[in-house]
C-alpha positions in Angstrom: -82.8 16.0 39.8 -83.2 12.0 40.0 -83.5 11.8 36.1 -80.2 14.0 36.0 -78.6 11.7 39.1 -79.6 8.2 36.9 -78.4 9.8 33.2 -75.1 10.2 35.2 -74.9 6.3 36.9 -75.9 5.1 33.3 -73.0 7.1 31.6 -70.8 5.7 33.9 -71.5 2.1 33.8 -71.4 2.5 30.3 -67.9 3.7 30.4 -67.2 1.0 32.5 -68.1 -1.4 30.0 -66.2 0.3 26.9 -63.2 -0.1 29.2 -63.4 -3.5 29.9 -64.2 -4.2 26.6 -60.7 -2.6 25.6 -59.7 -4.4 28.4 -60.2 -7.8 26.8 -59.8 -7.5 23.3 -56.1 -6.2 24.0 -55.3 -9.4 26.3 -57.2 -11.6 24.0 -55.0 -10.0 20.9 -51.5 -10.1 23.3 -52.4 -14.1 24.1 -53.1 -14.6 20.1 -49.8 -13.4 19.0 -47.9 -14.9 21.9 -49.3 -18.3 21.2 -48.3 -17.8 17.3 -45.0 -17.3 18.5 -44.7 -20.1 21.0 -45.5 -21.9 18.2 -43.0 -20.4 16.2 -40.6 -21.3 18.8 -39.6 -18.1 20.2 -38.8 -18.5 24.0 -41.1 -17.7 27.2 -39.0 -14.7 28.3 -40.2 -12.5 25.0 -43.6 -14.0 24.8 -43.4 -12.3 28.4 -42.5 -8.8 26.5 -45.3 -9.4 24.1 -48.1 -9.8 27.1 -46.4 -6.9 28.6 -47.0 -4.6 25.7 -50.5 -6.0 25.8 -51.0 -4.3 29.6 -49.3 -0.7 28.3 -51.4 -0.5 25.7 -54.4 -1.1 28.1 -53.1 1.3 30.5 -53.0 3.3 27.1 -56.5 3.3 26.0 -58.6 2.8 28.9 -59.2 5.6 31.3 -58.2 3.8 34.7 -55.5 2.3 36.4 -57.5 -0.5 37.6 -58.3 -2.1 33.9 -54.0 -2.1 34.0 -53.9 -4.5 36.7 -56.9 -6.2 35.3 -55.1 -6.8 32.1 -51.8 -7.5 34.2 -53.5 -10.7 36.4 -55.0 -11.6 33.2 -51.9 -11.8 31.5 -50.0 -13.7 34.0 -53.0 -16.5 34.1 -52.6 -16.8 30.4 -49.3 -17.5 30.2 -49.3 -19.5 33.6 -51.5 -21.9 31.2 -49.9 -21.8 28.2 -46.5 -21.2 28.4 -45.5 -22.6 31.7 -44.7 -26.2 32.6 -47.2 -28.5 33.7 -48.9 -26.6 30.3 -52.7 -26.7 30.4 -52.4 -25.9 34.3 -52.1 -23.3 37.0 -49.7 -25.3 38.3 -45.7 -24.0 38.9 -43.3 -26.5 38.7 -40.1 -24.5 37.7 -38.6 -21.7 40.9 -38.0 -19.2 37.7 -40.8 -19.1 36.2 -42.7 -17.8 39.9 -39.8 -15.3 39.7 -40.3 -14.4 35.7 -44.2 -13.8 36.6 -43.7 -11.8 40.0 -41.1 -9.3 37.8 -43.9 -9.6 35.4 -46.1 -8.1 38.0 -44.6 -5.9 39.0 -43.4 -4.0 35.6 -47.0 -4.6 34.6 -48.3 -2.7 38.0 -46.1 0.5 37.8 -46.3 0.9 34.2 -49.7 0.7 34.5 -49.7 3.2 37.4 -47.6 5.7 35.3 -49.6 5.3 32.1 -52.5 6.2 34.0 -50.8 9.1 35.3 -50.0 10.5 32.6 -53.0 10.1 31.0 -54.5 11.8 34.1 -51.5 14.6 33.5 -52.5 15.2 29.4 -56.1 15.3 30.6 -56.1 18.3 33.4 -53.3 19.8 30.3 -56.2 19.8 28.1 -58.5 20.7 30.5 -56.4 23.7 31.2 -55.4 24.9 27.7 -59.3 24.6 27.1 -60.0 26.5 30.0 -57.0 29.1 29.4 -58.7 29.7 25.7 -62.2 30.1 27.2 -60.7 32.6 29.9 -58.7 34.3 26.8 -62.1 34.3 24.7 -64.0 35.7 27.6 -61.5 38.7 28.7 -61.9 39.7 24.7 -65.3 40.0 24.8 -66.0 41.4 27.8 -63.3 44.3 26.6 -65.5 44.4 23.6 -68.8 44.7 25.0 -70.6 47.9 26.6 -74.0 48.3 28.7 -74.6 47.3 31.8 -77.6 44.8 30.7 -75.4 43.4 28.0 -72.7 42.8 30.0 -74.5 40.7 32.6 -76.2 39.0 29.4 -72.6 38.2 28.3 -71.7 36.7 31.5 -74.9 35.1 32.1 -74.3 33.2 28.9 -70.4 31.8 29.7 -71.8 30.2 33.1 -74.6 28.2 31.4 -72.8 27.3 28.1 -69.4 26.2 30.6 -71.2 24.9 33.7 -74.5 24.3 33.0 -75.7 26.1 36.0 -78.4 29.2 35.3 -77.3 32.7 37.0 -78.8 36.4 37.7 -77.1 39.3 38.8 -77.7 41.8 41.3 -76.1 44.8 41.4 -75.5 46.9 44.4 -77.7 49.9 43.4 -80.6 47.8 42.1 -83.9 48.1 44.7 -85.7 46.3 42.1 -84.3 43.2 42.6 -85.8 39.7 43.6 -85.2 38.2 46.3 -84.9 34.5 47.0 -86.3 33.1 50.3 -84.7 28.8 49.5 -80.7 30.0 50.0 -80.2 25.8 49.4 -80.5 26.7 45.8 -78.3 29.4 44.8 -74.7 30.0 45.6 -73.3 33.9 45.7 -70.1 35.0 43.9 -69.4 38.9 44.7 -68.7 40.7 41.5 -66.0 43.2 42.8 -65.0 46.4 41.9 -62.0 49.1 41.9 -63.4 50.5 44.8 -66.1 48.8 46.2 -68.7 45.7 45.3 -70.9 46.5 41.9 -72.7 43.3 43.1 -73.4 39.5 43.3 -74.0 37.0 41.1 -76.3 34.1 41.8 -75.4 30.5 40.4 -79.0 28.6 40.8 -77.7 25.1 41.5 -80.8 22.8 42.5 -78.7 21.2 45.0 -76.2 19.9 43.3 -73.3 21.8 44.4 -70.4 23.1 42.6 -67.0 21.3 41.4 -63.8 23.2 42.6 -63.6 23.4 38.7 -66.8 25.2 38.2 -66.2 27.7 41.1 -62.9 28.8 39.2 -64.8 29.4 36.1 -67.4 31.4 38.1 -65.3 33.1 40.3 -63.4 34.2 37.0 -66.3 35.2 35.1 -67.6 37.2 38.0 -64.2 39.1 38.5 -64.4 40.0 34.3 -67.9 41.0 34.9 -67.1 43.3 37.9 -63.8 45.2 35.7 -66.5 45.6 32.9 -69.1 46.8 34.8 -66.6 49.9 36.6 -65.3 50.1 33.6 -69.3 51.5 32.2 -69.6 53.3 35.2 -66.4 55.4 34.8 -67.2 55.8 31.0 -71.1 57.0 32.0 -69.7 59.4 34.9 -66.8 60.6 32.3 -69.2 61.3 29.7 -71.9 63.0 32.0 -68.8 65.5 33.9 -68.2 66.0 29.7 -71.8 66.9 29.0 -72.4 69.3 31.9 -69.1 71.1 30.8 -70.5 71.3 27.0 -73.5 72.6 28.9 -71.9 75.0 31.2 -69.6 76.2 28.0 -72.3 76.4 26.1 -74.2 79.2 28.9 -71.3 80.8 28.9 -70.7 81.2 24.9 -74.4 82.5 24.7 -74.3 84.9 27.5 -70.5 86.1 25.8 -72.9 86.3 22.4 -75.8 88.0 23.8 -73.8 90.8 25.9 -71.9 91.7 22.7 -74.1 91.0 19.7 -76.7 93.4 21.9 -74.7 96.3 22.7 -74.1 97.8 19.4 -77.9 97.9 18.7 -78.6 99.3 21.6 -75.8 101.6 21.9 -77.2 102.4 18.5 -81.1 102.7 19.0 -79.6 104.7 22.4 -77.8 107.1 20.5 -80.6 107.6 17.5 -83.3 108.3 20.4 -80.5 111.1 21.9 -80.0 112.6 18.7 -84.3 113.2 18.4 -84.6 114.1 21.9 -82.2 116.2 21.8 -83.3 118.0 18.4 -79.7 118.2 17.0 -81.9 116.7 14.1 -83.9 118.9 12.5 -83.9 117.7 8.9 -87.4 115.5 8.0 -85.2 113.2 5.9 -82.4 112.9 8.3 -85.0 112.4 11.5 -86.7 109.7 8.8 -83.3 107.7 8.5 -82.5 107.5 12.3 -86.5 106.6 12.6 -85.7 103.6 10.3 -82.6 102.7 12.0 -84.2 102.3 15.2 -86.8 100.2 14.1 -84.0 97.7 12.2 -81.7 97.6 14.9 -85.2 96.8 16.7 -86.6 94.2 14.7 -82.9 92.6 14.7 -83.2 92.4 18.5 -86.5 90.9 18.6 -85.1 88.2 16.2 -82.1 87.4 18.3 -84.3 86.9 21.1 -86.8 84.8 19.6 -84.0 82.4 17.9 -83.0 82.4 21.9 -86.3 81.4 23.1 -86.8 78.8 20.1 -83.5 77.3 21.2 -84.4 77.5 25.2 -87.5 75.8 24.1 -85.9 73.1 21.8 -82.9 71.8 24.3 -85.3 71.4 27.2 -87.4 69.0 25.2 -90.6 70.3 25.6 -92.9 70.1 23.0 -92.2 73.2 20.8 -94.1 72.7 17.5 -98.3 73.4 17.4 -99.1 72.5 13.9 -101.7 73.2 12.2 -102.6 73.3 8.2 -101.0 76.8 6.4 -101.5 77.9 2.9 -97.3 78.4 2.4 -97.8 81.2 0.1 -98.9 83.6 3.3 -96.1 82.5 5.7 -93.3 83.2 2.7 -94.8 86.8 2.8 -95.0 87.2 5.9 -91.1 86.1 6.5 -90.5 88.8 3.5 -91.9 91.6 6.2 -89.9 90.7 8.9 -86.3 91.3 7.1 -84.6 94.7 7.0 -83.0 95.6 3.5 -84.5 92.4 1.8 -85.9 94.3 -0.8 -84.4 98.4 -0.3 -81.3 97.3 -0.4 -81.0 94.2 -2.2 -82.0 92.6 -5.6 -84.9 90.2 -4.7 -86.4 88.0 -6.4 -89.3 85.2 -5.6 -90.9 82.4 -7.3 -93.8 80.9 -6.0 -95.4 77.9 -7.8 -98.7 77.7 -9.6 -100.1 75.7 -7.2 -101.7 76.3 -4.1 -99.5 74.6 -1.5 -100.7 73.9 2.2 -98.8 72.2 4.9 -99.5 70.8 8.8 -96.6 73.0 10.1 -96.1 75.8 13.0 -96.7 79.1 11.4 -94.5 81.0 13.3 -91.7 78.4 13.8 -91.8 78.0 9.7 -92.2 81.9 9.5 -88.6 82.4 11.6 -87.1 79.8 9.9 -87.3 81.7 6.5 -86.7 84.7 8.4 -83.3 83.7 9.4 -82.6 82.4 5.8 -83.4 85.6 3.7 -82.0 87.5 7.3 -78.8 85.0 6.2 -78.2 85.8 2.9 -78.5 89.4 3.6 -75.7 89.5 6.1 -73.7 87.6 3.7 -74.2 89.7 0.4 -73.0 93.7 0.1 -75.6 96.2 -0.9 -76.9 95.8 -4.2 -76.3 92.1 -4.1 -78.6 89.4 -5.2 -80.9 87.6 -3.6 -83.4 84.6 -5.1 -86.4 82.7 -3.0 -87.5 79.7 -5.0 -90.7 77.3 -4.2 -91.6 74.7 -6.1 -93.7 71.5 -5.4 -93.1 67.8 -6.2 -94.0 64.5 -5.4 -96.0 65.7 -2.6 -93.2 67.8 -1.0 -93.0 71.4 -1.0 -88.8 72.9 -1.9 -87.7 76.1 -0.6 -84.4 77.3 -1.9 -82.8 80.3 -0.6 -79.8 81.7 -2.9 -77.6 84.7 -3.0 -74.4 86.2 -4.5 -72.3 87.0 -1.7 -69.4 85.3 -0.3 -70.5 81.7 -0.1 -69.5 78.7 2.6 -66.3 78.2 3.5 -65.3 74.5 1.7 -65.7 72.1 4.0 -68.5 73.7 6.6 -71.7 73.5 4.8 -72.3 70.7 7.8 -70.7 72.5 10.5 -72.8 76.0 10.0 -75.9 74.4 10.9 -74.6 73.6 14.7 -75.0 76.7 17.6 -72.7 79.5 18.2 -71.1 79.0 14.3 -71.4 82.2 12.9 -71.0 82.8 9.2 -72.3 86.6 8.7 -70.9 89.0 6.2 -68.4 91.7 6.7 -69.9 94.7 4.9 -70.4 98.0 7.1 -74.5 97.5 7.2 -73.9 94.1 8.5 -74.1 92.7 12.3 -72.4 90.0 14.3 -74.7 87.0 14.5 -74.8 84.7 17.1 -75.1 81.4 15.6 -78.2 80.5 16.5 -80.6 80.9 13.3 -78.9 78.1 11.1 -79.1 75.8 14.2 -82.8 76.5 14.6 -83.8 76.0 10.9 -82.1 72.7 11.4 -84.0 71.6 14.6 -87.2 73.3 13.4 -87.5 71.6 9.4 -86.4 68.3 11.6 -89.4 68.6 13.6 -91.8 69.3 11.0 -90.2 65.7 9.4 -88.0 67.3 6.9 -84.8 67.9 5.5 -82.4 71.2 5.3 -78.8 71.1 3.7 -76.6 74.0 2.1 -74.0 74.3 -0.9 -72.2 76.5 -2.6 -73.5 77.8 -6.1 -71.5 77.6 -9.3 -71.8 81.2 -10.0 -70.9 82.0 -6.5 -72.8 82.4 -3.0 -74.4 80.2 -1.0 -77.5 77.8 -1.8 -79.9 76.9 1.3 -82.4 74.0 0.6 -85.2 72.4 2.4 -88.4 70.5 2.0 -91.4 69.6 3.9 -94.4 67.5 3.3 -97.0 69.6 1.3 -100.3 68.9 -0.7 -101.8 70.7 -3.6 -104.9 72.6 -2.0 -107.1 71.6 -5.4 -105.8 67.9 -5.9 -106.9 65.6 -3.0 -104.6 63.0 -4.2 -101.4 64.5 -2.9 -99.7 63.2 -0.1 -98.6 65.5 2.7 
C-alpha cells in the first residue's frame, strides 16, 4: 500500500513539472515575439494582446488554473521591464500603464479561469462517453452470456480491468461461501433481483476506499450482474417445468401405447384359449393354428415388455450394459428364433462372414436389438416379402445391415424414427401397432456398446438399417476391437 501511495505522489509531482514546463516555454515564447515586435515598432497596447495569447494558450495546455495566473503575473513582470517606462525596471511612471496591466490582470485571470473550465467540462465529457461506451459494452455482453459461474466471471473481470479493485460474489443460496472476518477490507454492493436479492458482491479494497466514480461503475456492474443472473434462474426453472412436462407426457403416451398395443393380443390369445376350452375346435390343423397364434401374439408381448424395461432401465441412468466377449455368429441366431414369420412367412436371407467374429457386448441387449430390426422389417413388408441380414467385418468393426422390400421411410424421417413413441409399422392384416420403442432402444443400446446405427431408403425400394460395433477376428490377434 505505501509503494502504491509514493507511485501516486511521484506521478503527481511529475505532472507538476510537465506543467510548469509548458508554463514557461509559452511566456518565454509570448516575451520573444513581443520583444521582436517592440522592436519592430508596434505599440505597447498589442504587445499586451500578444502576452495575453501567451496566458490562453497556457490555460490551454496545462491542466490547472493556477499555471494561468502563473503565466498571467509572469506576463505582467515581463512587460513591466521591457515595455514600460523607466524600461529595465519594475518601476511605474505613467497612471495608464498601472491601468493597461490591472485590465491585463484581470482578462488574463478569468480567461484563465474559463479555459480551465472547460477543459475540466471536455474532461468529465470524455470521461462520460467512455464510461457510457463501457456501460453499453457491458449490457451487451452480459445479454450475451449464460451460466451462473460465467456470469460472475464476466463481472468479476469489468471491476478489475475498470477500477482496479479485486471482487467475489456471493450469492444468496450459496452455504459454501467464505467468509471474511477484516470488514476494513472489502466493501459490499447487493446484486438485486426482480423479486428479491440473488446476492452481494465484494470489492476487496485494502483500505483505499472507493471514488464516487468507481462506486457508479460498481453499483452498475452489480445491477447488470443481478438482471443476468434472474435472468438464468427463470431460463433454468422454465426449462425444468418444460422437462417434467416432456416427462409427464411422455408417461402418459406410454401408458396410452401399452393399454392399446396390449389389448388386441390379449383379446386375441383370450379368445384362441376360449375357442380350445371350449372345444368348438376340433380340427388338429385348425387347434395347431390357434396354438401358433397364441404363442406369437405371446412372444410379441414379451418383446413389448422387454423394450419397456430396456427403456425404464436406460432413462434412469443406471448402468444397463454387462458386457462380456460373444462369438456374433450365436446371438444373430439366436435373434432369428425370437421373430414370428421371419422365415414362414417371409423370404429370408442371411450372410454371415468367413470369419469368426467376437465382440465385448451384452448378449441379450445385442440379441433384442436385432430382434426389433428383423421384428421391424417384418411389420413393414406384406407376406411373401423380402427380407436380407448382412454381416460383414472390416477394419476391426463388425456391419450389420438389415434390408427389406416393404414400404420404406418416409423422406425426411430416417432421423426422427429412431426417437420414442415414433412408430413406423406396416399396414398389412398380419401386422400389429408398435409402440415406438424398438428403434429408440437400438439407438441407445449400439450407443452404449460405442457404436453407430443410421437408416436409408434402398434404391430398389424398402428400408436399409445399418450399424457397426467394435469386433475382432477370433483367429487373427492383430485385430482391434
Amino acid at each position: 500500500m505505501e509503494k502504491e501511495k509514493s507511485g501516486d505522489k511521484r506521478e503527481m509531482y511529475r505532472q507538476r513539472l510537465i506543467c510548469l514546463g509548458r508554463t514557461a516555454l509559452i511566456v518565454l515564447a509570448a516575451s520573444l515575439i513581443s520583444l521582436y515586435l517592440n522592436w519592430s515598432g508596434v505599440m505597447k497596447e498589442n504587445i499586451l494582446m500578444v502576452l495575453l495569447i501567451g496566458v490562453l494558450l497556457t490555460g490551454a495546455f496545462t491542466s490547472g488554473y493556477e499555471y494561468g495566473v502563473i503565466g498571467a503575473v509572469a506576463s505582467v513582470l515581463i512587460f513591466n521591464f521591457f515595455f514600460t517606462v523607466p524600461v529595465h525596471t519594475f518601476a511605474i511612471m505613467n497612471p495608464d500603464d498601472v491601468v493597461l496591466m490591472a485590465f491585463f490582470l484581470a482578462a488574463a485571470f478569468i480567461s484563465s479561469g474559463m479555459t480551465a473550465r472547460f477543459r475540466r467540462q471536455a474532461a468529465i465529457a470524455g470521461e462520460n462517453e467512455r464510461t457510457a461506451r463501457k456501460m453499453s459494452e457491458m449490457s451487451e455482453r452480459f445479454i450475451n452470456v449464460t451460466g451462473e459461474e460465467q456470469i460472475i466471471a464476466l463481472g468479476v473481470y469489468y471491476i478489475r480491468e475498470n477500477t482496479g479493485y479485486e471482487a467475489s460474489v456471493r450469492l444468496t443460496d450459496d452455504e459454501t461461501a467464505n467468509h471474511t472476518n477484516d470488514r476494513r477490507e472489502i466493501v459490499i454492493f447487493p446484486i438485486g433481483g426482480i423479486m428479491h436479492q440473488t446476492g452481494e458482491l465484494r470489492i476487496w479494497t485494502k483500505d483505499r476506499g472507493i471514488s464516487a466514480e468507481h462506486e457508479i461503475f460498481i453499483r452498475a456492474v452489480a445491477g447488470q450482474m443481478g438482471i443476468a443472473l434472474d435472468r438464468e434462474k427463470i431460463y433454468s426453472e422454465q426449462e425444468k417445468t418444460r422437462l417434467q412436462v416432456e416427462r409427464e407426457h411422455l408417461k402418459s403416451s406410454m401408458l396410452r401405447s401399452i393399454s392399446h398395443d396390449f389389448r388386441t393380443p390379449l383379446t386375441g390369445i383370450i379368445g384362441d384359449c376360449d375357442l380350445i376350452l371350449q372345444k368348438r375346435v376340433t380340427d388338429e390343423r385348425e387347434k395347431d393354428g390357434l396354438v401358433k397364434d397364441i404363442r406369437e401374439q405371446s412372444m410379441w408381448l414379451t418383446r413389448t415388455m422387454e423394450n419397456i424395461l430396456s427403456m425404464t432401465k436406460i432413462e434412469s441412468g443406471a448402468e444397463f450394459i454387462s458386457r462380456k466377449e460373444e462369438v456374433l455368429e450365436d446371438l444373430v441366431y439366436e435373434a432369428e428364433r425370437h421373430v414370428s414369420g421371419l422365415k414362414d412367412s417371409r423370404k429370408f436371407e442371411q450372410t454371415m462372414p468367413e470369419e469368426v467374429l467376437t465382440a465385448n457386448v451384452d448378449a441379450r441387449l445385442m440379441v433384442q436389438v436385432l430382434v426389433n430390426l428383423l421384428d421391424n422389417a417384418v411389420k413393414n413388408t406384406t407376406e411373401g416379402g423380402s427380407i436380407w441380414l448382412r454381416v460383414y467385418y472390416r477394419n476391426g468393426r463388425a456391419y450389420f445391415v438389415v434390408e427389406d422390400n416393404g414400404r420404406g421411410i418416409e423422406p425426411g424421417q430416417e432421423q426422427a424414427i429412431f426417437g420414442e413413441f415414433v412408430s413406423l409399422s406396416g399396414q398389412g392384416p398380419d401386422q400389429k401397432h408398435g409402440m415406438g420403442l424398438g428403434l429408440a432402444i437400438c439407438r441407445q443400446v449400439i450407443e452404449a456398446h460405442g457404436g453407430e446405427i443410421w437408416a436409408e431408403n434402398r434404391a430398389e425400394g424398402g428400408a436399409r438399417f445399418t450399424f457397426w460395433l467394435n469386433a475382432a477376428d477370433a483367429a487373427g490377434a492383430g485385430d482391434q476391437k
